[in-house]
C-alpha positions as CSV (number, residue, x, y, z in Angstrom):
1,X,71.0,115.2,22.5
2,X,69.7,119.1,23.7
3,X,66.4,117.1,24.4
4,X,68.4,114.3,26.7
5,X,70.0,117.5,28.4
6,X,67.3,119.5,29.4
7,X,65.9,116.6,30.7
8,X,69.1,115.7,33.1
9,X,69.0,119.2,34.2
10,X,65.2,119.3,34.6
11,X,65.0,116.1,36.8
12,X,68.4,115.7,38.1
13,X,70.3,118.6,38.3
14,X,67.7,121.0,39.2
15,X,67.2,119.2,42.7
16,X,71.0,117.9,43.2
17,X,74.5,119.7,43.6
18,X,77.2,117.0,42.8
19,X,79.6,117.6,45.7
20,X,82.7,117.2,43.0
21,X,83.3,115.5,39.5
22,X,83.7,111.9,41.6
23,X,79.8,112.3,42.6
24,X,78.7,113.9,39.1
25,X,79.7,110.8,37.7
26,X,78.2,108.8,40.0
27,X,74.4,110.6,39.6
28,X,74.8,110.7,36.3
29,X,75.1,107.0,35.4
30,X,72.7,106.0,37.9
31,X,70.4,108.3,36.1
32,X,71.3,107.1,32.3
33,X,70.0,103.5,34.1
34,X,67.0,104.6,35.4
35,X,66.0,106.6,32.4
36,X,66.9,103.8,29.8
37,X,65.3,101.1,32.0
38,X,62.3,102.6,34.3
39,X,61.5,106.2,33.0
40,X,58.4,106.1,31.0
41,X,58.7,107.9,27.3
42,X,55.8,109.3,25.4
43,X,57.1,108.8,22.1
44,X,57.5,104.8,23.2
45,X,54.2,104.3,24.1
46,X,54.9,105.0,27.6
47,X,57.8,102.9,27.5
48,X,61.5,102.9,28.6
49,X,64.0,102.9,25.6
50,X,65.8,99.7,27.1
51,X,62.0,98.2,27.3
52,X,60.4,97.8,31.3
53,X,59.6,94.5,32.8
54,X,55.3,94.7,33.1
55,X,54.0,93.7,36.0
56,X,50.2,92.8,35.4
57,X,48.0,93.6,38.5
58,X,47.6,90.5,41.1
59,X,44.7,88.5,41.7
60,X,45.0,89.2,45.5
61,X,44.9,92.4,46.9
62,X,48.5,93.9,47.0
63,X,50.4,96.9,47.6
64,X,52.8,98.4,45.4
65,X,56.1,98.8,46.7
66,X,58.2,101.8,46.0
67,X,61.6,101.2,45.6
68,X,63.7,104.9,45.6
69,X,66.0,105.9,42.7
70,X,68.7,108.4,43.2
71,X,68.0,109.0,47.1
72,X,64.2,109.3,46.5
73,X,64.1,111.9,43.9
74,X,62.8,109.0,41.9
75,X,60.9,105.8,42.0
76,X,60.2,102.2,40.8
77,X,56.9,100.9,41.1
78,X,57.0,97.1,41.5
79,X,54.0,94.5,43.5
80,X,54.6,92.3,46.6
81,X,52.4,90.5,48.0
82,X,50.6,92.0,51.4
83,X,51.6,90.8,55.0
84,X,48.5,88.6,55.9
């Protein structure tokens, strides 16, 4: 649990300030998602705890797409095709 801590405060609230309890909340379980379902983990082989979805690379050329988590101070990799 200290580990899970330090790690909220190191990439959450280190760059936030939760306007009041209300918005704390609100970062806070949107974090717990991302970091069960998109954050990699080294001790899981680079994997999230919930396990992630893999994408293998297309055949065509293609761009990832970026998709922000928690107002851009994370992200979501994820492929779409390009706009021929």
């Amino acid at each position: 649990m200290e580990r899970f801590n330090g790690t909220v405060r190191r990439e959450l609230l280190d760059h936030v300030i939760p306007l009041n309890e209300d918005h704390l909340d609100s970062l806070l379980k949107e974090y717990v998602h991302y970091y069960n379902h998109s954050r990699s983990h080294l001790f899981r082989n680079k994997d999230s705890p919930l396990g992630r979805v893999y994408e293998s690379l297309p055949c065509k050329l293609r761009l990832p797409d970026s998709v922000p988590v928690l107002g851009g101070l994370h992200h979501v990799y994820r492929w779409h095709s390009s706009s021929d």
